[in-house]
C-alpha positions in Angstrom: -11.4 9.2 -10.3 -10.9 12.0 -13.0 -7.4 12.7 -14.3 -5.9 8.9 -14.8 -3.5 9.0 -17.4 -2.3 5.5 -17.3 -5.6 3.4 -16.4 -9.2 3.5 -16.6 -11.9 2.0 -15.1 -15.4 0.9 -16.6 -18.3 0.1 -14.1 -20.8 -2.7 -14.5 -23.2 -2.8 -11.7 -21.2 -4.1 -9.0 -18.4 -5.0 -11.2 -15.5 -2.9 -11.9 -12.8 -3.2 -14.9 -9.6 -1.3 -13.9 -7.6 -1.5 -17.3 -3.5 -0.5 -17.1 -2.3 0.4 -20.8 0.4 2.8 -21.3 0.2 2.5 -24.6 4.3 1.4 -25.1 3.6 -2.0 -25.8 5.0 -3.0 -22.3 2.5 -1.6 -19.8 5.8 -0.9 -18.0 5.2 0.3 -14.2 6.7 4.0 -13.8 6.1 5.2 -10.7 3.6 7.5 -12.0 1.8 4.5 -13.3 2.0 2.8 -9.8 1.1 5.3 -7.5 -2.3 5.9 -10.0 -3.0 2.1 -9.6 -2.3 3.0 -5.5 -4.9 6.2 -5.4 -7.2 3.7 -7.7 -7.4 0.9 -4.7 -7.3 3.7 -2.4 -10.6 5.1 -3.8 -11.8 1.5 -3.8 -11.7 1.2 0.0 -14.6 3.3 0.5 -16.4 2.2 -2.3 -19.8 0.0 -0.9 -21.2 0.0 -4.3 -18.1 -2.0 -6.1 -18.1 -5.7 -4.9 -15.6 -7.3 -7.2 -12.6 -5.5 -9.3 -11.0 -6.8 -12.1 -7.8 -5.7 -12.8 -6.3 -6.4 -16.2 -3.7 -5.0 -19.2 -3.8 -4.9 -22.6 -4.8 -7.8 -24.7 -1.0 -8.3 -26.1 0.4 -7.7 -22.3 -0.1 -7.3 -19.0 2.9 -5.8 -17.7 6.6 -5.5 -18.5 7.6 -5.3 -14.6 9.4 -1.9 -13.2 9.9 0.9 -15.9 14.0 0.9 -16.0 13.8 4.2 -18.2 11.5 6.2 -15.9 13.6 9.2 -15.1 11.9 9.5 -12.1 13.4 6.5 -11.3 16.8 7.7 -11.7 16.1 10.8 -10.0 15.5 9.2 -6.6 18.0 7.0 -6.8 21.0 9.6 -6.9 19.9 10.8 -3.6 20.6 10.0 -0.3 19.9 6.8 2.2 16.7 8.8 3.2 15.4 9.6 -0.1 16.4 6.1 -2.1 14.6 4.7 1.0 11.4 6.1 0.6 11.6 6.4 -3.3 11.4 2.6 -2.9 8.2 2.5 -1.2 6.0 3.0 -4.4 6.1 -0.9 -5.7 5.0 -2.1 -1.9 2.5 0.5 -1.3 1.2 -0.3 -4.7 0.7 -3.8 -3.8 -0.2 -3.5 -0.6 -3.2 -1.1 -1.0 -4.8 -3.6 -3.9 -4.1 -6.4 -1.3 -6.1 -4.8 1.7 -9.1 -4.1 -0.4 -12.3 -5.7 1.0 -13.6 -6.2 -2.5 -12.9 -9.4 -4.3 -10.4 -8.7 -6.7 -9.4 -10.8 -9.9 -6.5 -10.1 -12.4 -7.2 -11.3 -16.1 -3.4 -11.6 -17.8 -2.5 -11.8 -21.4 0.8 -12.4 -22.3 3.7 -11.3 -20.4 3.7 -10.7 -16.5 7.0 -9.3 -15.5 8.6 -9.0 -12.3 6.0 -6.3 -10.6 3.7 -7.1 -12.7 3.6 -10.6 -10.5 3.8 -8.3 -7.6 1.0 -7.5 -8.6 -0.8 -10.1 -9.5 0.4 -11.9 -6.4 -1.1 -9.0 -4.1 -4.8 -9.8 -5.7 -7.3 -12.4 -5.0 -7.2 -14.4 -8.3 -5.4 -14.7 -11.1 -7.1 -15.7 -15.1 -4.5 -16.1 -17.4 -4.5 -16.8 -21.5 -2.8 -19.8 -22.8 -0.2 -17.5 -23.9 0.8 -15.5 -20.9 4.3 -16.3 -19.0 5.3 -15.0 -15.9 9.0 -14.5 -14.9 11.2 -12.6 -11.8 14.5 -11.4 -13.5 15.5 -9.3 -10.3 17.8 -12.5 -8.6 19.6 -13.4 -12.1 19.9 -9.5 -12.2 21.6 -8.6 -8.9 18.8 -8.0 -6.7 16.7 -9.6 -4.2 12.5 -9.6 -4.9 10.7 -6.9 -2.9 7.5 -5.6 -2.5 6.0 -7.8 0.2 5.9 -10.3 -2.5 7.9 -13.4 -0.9 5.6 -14.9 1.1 2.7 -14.1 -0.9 4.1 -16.0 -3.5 4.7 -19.2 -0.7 1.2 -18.5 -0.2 0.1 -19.7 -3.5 3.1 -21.6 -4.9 4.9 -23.8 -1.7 8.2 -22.7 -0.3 9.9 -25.1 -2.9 8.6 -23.8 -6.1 8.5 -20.3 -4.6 12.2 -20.7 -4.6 12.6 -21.8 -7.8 10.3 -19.3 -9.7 12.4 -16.2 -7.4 15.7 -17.4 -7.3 15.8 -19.1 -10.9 14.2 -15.9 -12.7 13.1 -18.3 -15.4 9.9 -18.1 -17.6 6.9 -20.2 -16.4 4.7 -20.2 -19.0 0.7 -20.6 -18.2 0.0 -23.9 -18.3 3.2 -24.7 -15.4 1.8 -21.3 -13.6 -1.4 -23.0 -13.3 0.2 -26.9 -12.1 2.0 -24.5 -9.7 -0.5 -22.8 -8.5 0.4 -19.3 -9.3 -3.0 -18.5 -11.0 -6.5 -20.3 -10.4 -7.2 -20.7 -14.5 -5.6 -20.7 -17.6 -8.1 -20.0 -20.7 -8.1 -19.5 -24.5 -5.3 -16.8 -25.8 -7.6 -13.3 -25.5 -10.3 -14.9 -23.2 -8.8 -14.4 -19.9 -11.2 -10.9 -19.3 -14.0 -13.0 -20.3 -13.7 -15.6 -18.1 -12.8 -12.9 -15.2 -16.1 -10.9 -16.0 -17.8 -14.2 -15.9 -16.3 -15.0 -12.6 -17.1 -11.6 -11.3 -20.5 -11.7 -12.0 -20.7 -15.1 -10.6 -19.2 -13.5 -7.4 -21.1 -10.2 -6.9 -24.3 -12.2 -7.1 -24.0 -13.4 -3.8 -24.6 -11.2 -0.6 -21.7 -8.7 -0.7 -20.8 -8.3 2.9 -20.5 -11.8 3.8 -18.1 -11.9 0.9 -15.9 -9.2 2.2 -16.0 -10.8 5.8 -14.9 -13.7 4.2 -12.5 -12.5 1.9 -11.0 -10.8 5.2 -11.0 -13.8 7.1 -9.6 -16.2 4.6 -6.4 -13.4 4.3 -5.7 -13.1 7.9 -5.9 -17.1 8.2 -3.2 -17.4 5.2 -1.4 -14.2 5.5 -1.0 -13.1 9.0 2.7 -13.3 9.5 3.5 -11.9 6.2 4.2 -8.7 7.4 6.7 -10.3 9.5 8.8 -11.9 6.9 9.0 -8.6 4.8 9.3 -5.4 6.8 12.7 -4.5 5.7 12.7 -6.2 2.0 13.3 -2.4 0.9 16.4 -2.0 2.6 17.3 -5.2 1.5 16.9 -4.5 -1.7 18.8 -1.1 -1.2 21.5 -3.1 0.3 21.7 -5.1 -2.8 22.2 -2.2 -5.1 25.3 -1.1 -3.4 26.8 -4.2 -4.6 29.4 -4.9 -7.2 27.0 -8.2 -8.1 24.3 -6.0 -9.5 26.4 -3.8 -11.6 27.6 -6.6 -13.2 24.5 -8.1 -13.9 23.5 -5.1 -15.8 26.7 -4.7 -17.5 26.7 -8.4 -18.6 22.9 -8.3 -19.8 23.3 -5.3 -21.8 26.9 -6.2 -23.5 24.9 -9.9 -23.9 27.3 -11.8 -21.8 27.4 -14.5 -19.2 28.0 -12.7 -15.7 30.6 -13.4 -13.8 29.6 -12.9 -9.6 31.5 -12.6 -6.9 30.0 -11.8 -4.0 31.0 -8.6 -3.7 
């Protein structure tokens, strides 16, 4: 896996460390950034050596959610249906490749976890978090609706109830609640949260590595089966939202610091 720009990846034994750091202080996902983390899973998949990854950030952040300022970003949005269509495919195919991974995978999070960032997060198997890490979904509060297969992953682990309220609300839940809601599996000391995921790791690549990844497969397809269902056209969906009037005044009232005022429209 030569050439990563964004990431890099440390092998111990059976144990991988895949570390994002962009070096901006945000981790911010560009879609350069997330179609390296995709080829990454992708060249996990035939991997028979690697029996648990580790995904993780920095140990300030773990990731600022989409990169607004990513020109690429802008650039395939000013094109037409087809193009903005498939532009939108990068955050989903992210997560999605890093869900279907036989391996056990376990996300270690330090501080904040923003929007994609719990995309991602939410697309692994377990999640270790510092004391100080918060998670939050700005996309509702700022005109859109949440994409990238991440709905129902997030009932998966959270309840319908409190699913609704961490999507829709778009507030902060900070570790401690993320734990009582059952968005991540542990909450540790501030700076330990790789630690305790190495420790984890090790724990699980001791024991014999195929009935892991039968059981890892089995356990998904008895919690996850109709997820595909319920998100198939969350892309257009959120395409759909963009045309909206709703969304550009969400942007324009964060960035003049106002209160929005919706409509609707």
């Amino acid at each position: 896996m030569d050439g990563l720009q964004f990431t890099s990846i440390e092998r111990r034994g059976p144990v991988a460390i895949v570390r994002l750091d962009r070096g901006d202080g945000l981790n911010a996902l560009s879609r350069a950034a997330m179609r390296e983390l995709t080829h990454i899973a992708h060249e996990f998949r035939d991997d028979i050596e690697t029996h648990v990854i580790v995904l993780t950030g920095t140990d300030k952040i773990f990731s600022a959610g989409a990169d607004l300022k990513d020109p690429e970003m802008a650039s395939g949005s000013a094109g037409g249906l087809m193009a903005r269509r498939h532009a939108l495919r990068v955050g989903p195919d992210m997560c999605d490749a890093w869900e279907d991974l036989e391996q056990l995978t376990i996300c270690a999070i330090e501080g904040h976890c923003i929007g994609g960032g719990v995309a991602l997060v939410g697309a692994c198997d377990i999640r270790i978090a510092g004391a100080s890490a918060s998670f939050r979904l700005p996309e509702i509060p700022l005109g859109m609706n949440m994409s990238w297969h991440s709905n129902p992953r997030l009932v998966n682990l959270m309840g319908p109830a409190r699913t609704k309220l961490f999507v829709i609300l778009g507030e902060a839940l900070k570790a401690a609640d993320a734990l009582d809601w059952g968005l991540v599996e542990e909450v540790v000391d501030q700076g330990t949260a790789l630690d305790a995921a190495l420790d984890l790791a090790g724990r699980a690549a001791a024991v014999p590595p195929v009935p892991l990844r039968m059981s890892k497969q089995s356990i998904e397809m008895a919690a996850k089966a109709l997820n595909p269902v319920s998100t198939y056209m969350d892309r257009d969906q959120f395409a759909l939202a963009a045309t909206g009037k709703d969304q550009r005044e969400a942007i324009t009232a964060f960035l003049e610091k106002r209160a929005p005022n919706f409509t609707g429209e």
